[in-house]
N, C-alpha and C positions, 0 to 999 in steps of 0.2 A: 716390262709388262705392267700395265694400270693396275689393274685390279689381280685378287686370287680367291679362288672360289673358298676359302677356308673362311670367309667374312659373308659371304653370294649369299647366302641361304637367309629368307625372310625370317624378321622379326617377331618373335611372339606377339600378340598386342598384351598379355598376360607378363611379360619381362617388363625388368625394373628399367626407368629411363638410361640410355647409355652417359657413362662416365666423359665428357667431354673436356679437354684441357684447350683453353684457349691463348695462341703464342699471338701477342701484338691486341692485346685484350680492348685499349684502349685506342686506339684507330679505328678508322671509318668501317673495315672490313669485320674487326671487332664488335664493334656496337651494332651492325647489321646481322652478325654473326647471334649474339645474346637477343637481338628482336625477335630472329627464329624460335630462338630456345626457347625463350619466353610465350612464346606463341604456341610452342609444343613441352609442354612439361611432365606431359606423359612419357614424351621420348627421350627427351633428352636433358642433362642435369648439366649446368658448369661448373666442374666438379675442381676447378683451376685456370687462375687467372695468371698469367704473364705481360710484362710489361718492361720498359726500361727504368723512367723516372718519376713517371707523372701518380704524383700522391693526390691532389686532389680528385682528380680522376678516378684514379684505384679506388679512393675511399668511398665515391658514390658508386660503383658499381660491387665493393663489397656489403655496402649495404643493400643493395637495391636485388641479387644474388645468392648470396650466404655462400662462397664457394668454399671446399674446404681446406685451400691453397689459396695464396696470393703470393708471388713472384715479384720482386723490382729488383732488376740485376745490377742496378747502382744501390749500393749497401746504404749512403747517408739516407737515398730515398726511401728505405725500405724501415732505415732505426724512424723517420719520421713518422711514415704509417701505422705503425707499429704503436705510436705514442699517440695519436690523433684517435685508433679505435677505442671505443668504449668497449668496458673489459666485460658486458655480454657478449659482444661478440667473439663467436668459435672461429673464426676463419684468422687458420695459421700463418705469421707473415713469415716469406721465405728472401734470402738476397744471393745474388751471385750469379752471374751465368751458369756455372756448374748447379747448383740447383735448380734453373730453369729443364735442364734436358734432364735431372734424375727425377722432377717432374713429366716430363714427356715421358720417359721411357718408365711411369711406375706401373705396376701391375696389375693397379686396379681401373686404371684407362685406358680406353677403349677405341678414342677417339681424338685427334691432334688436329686443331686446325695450325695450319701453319700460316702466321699475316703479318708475322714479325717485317716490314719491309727493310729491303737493301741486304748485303750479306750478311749482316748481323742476325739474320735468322735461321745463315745454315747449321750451328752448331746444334741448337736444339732440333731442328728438321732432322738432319744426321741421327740424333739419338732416337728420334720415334721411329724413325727409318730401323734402326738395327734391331729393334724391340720389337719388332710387327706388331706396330699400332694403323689402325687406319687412321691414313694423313690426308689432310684436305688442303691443298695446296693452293695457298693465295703468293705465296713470295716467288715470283718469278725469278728475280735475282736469284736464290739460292740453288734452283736446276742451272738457269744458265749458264754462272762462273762454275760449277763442279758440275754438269752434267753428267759422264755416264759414272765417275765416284759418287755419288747420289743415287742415282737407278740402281746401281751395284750394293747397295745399302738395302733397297726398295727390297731387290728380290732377294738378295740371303737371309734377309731379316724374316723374310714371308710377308711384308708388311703389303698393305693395300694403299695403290695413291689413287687420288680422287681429284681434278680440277677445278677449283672454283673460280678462278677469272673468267668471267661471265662469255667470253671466246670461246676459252679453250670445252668450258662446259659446253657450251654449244655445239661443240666439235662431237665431242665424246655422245651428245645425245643425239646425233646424227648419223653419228655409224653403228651396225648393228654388231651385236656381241660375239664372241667364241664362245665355245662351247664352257671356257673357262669363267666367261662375265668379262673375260678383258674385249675394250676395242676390234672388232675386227677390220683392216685397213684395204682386205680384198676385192679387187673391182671397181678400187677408187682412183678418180684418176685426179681431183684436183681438193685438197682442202682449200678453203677463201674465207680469211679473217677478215672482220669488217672494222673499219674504223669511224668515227666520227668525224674526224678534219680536228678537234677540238676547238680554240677559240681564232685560230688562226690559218680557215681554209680558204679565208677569200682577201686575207690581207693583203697589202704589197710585201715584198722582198723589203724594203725600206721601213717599214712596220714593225717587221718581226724582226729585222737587226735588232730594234732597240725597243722593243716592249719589255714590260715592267713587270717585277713577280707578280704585282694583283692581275693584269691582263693576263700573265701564262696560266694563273690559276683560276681563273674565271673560265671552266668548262660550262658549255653550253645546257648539257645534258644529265652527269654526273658531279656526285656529289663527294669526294675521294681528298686525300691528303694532299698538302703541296709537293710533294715529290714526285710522287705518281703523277698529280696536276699537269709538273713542267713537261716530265715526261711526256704526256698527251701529247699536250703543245710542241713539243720537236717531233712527236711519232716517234720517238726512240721505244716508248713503251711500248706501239707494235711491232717493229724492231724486235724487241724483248721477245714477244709472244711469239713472232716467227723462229727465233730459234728454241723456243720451249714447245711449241706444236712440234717440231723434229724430233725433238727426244723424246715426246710423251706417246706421240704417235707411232716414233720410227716410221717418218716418211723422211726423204730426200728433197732439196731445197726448190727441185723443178716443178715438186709435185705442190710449193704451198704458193700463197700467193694474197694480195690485200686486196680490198673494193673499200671506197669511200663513202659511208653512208648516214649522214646527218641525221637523221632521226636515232638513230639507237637503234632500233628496234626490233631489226636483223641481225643477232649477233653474231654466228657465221653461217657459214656455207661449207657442204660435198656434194661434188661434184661427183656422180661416177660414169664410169666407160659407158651407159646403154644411152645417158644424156640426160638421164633422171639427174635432179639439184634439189638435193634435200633441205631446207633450212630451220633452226631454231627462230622464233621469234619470240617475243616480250617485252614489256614495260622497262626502260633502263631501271632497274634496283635488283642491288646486289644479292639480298635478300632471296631471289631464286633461283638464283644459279648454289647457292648457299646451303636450299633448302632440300632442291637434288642431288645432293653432294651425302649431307647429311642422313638422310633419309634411303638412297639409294640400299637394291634396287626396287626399293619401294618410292612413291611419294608423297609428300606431307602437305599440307597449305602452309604457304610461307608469312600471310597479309599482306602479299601484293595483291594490288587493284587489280584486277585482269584486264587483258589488252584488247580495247574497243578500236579495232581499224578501222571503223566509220569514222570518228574520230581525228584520224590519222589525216587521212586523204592519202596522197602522194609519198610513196618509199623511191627515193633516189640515190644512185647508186653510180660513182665516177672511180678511174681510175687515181692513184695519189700520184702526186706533185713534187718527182723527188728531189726539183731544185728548188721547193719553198721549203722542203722537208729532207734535207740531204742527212741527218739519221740514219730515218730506214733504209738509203742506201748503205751505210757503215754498217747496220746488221747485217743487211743481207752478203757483205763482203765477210764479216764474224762469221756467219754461217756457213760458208764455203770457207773461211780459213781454219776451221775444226776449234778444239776446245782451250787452247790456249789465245786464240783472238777473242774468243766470246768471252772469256774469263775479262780479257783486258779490256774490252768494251765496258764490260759491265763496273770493273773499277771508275774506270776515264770517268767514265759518265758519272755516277757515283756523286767523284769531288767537282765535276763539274758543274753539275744542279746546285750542291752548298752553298760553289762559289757565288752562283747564279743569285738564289734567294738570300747570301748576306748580301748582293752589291759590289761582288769583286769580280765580275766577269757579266758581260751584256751578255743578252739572249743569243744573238746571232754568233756569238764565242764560244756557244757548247759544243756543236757539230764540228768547229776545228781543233777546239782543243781533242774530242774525242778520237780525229781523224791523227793529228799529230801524233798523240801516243800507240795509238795502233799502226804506225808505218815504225816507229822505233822501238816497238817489243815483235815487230812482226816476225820476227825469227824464230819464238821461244818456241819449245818443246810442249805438246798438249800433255797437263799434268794430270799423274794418275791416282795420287793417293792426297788427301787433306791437306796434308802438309806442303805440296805441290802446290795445290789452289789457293792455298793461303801465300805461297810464297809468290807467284802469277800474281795475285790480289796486289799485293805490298806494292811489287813494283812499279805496277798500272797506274797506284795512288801517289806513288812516288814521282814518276811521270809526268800525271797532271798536274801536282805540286810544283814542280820544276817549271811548267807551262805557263802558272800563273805566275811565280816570281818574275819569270822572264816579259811578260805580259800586262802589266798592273793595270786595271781599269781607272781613265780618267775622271 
C-alpha cells in the first residue's frame, strides 16, 4: 500500500513547516529537492541533511539551510566539516551510516525523502520505513533489489511511501484514490511509462558499442547524475522503473509497458478498460513531481515554469528498440524472474556503470555483462529478510567482478 490515511488529512496552513530529513542531500534530486523547500518555507523546514562524502558541497548547503543535522556517513569527511564550520553555526555534524537512519527514523521527522542512489540507500529507506515516516521515494534501486522486504517495512511501520521519479508520480497522479488515499488499480487495464530514448535513440548499433561517459551522460532533456545518466542511455533505468511500478502499484508485468517519447513531456500513461488514457504532463524538472510528493494531498507551487504546448508543437511517441536497448529486455526477464533476478540485475548493473564511467568496460559491455550474471545467479532463492538481499547483493557484485577480471577492456 502507497500511502495510509494516518498522514491523508490536509494540512493546517496555521502548522509549523514539516520537519523534512533529506537522504542524498547533495545530488541532483537533493538540490531540486531544497529548490522546493526553499520555495515553500512556510511548509517545509530541512530539518537534516545526509550525504556520503562531499564536504564542500555539504558546507554550502549548510550554510545556505541552517539544518539542524548534517550527516556524512564517511567519518574523515564528516571530522573535515566539522572543522571547516565556523563555530556560529548550530547545525550538528553527524558520521556513520548508523547515524544516518537514527536520523531518518527520529521523532521529530516527519518527512524522508529518500535520493541516496544505488543500494546504498536502503539501509536508511529501511529505517524511515519501520518508524512511519512519510518516505518520498527517489532511489529506485532500494525497492528494486529488496522489494516486497521494503513494502513489508512500509506497512508494519504505518509508514506512507510517496513516488517521486517523475514516472512513477505520474503514474500515481493518474489513478484515482481508495477510500484510504492509496492508488486505486481498478478498471486499469495498462500502466505506460514513457521514456525519452536518452542520447542514443537514433544512433547506430556501432555508436553505442563504443560511446563515451560524456556522450552517455549527455541527456538531451534532464539534468540528473552520471549514473542515473548511463542508466538512461542503456534504458536500464526504465528497466528499473518497470519493476518498481510492479511493487508500488501491484500490477502484473502484462499490465505495464514503455512508449518512447522525446520530448519529456508525457511522463506516463493509464490506460483503462472503457479506452479513456489518462496522462500526466509537464516541463522535464524534477522539482514537480517533487513538489506533489511533498505537499500531497494538497498542492504547492514548485517554480517550475508551466507548460506552454504551443510551444511544444509535435508530442511523439514510438515504440523502444530493444535491440539498441537490450536492458530493458533483462528487466523485463528480472520482472518475470521474481525478487532474487531483480536483486541481481540491480547489483550487475550497479558495478557495471562504475566499470563503465572509470574506463574499464565499453558501453555496449553493460547489457552483457548484466545478462551474464543473471543466467549464472539465475537459480537463487527470492530473498526474504535484509540479510537475504544483502547476501543476493554481494553475490551479483561478486559476479560482475569476476566479469570484468575475465574481460579487461583494451
Amino acid at each position: 500500500m502507497l500511502v495510509n490515511n494516518r498522514h491523508s488529512a490536509s494540512t493546517e496552513r496555521s502548522a509549523p513547516p514539516r520537519n523534512v530529513v533529506l537522504l542524498g542531500a547533495t545530488g541532483s534530486i537533493g538540490r531540486s529537492t531544497l529548490a522546493v523547500i526553499g520555495h515553500q518555507p512556510a511548509r517545509f523546514k530541512a530539518w537534516a541533511l545526509v550525504a556520503r562524502n562531499s564536504v564542500a558541497a555539504m558546507y554550502e548547503l549548510i550554510l545556505q539551510h541552517s539544518p539542524r543535522y548534517a550527516v556524512l556517513t564517511d567519518p574523515a569527511a564528516a571530522s573535515a566539516l566539522r572543522q571547516r564550520l565556523p563555530a556560529q553555526v548550530r547545525t550538528e555534524v553527524l558520521h556513520g551510516e548508523q547515524a544516518a537512519c537514527e536520523i531518518a527514523a527520529h521523532a521529530d521527522v516527519d518527512t524522508v525523502v529518500a535520493a541516496i542512489v544505488g543500494a546504498a540507500g536502503l539501509p536508511t529507506s529501511l529505517a524511515a520505513a519501520r518508524a512511519g515516516k512519510r518516505i518520498l521515494l527517489a532511489n529506485k534501486e532500494a525497492l528494486v533489489m529488496a522489494g516486497q522486504v521494503f513494502l513489508n517495512a512500509v506497512r508494519e511501520g504505518g509508514s506512507q511511501l510517496l513516488p517521486v521519479d517523475s514516472e512513477h508520480n505520474a503514474v500515481f497522479q493518474c489513478l484515482p484514490a481508495s477510500t484510504q488515499g492509496s492508488p486505486n488499480v481498478t478498471g486499469v487495464r495498462r500502466v505506460i511509462l514513457t521514456a525519452s530514448g536518452g542520447p542514443f535513440r537514433q544512433a547506430s548499433l556501432a555508436q553505442i558499442a563504443n560511446a563515451t561517459p560524456e556522450q552517455a551522460c549527455a541527456h538531451p532533456n534532464w539534468s540528473m547524475g552520471r549514473k542515473i545518466s548511463v542508466d538512461s542511455a542503456t534504458m536500464m533505468n526504465k528497466g528499473l522503473e518497470l519493476i518498481e511500478a510492479a511493487l508500488l502499484f501491484n500490477l502484473p508485468a502484462r499490465q505495464l509497458d514503455v512508449l518512447v517519447h522525446p520530448q519529456s513531456i508525457v511522463h506516463s500513461l493509464v490506460e483503462y478498460i472503457d479506452g479513456s488514457v489518462l496522462a500526466q504532463l509537464g516541463n522535464p524538472d524534477m522539482r514537480t513531481p517533487i513538489a506533489h510528493a511533498l505537499a500531497w494531498p494538497e498542492r504547492c507551487e514548485s517554480g517550475v515554469n508551466l507548460l506552454d504546448l504551443s510551444k511544444h508543437g509535435r508530442l511523439e511517441f514510438e515504440a523502444p528498440d530493444e535491440l539498441r536497448f537490450p536492458c530493458l529486455r533483462l528487466a523485463r526477464e528480472a520482472l518475470a524472474g521474481g525478487a532474487a533476478a531483480a536483486c541481481v540485475l540491480n547489483g550487475a548493473n550497479e558495478i557495471a556503470v562504475a566499470a563503465f564511467l572509470a574506463g574499464r568496460l565499453r558501453f555496449g559491455q553493460i547489457a552483457q555483462l548484466n545478462e551474464v550474471v543473471m543466467d549464472r545467479l539465475a537459480a537463487l532463492p527470492g530473498p526474504t529478510t535484509l540479510d537475504a538481499v544483502l547476501e543476493v547483493d554481494e553475490l551479483a557484485r561478486r559476479a560482475a567482478n569476476d566479469y570484468l577480471l575475465a574481460h579487461p577492456t583494451p
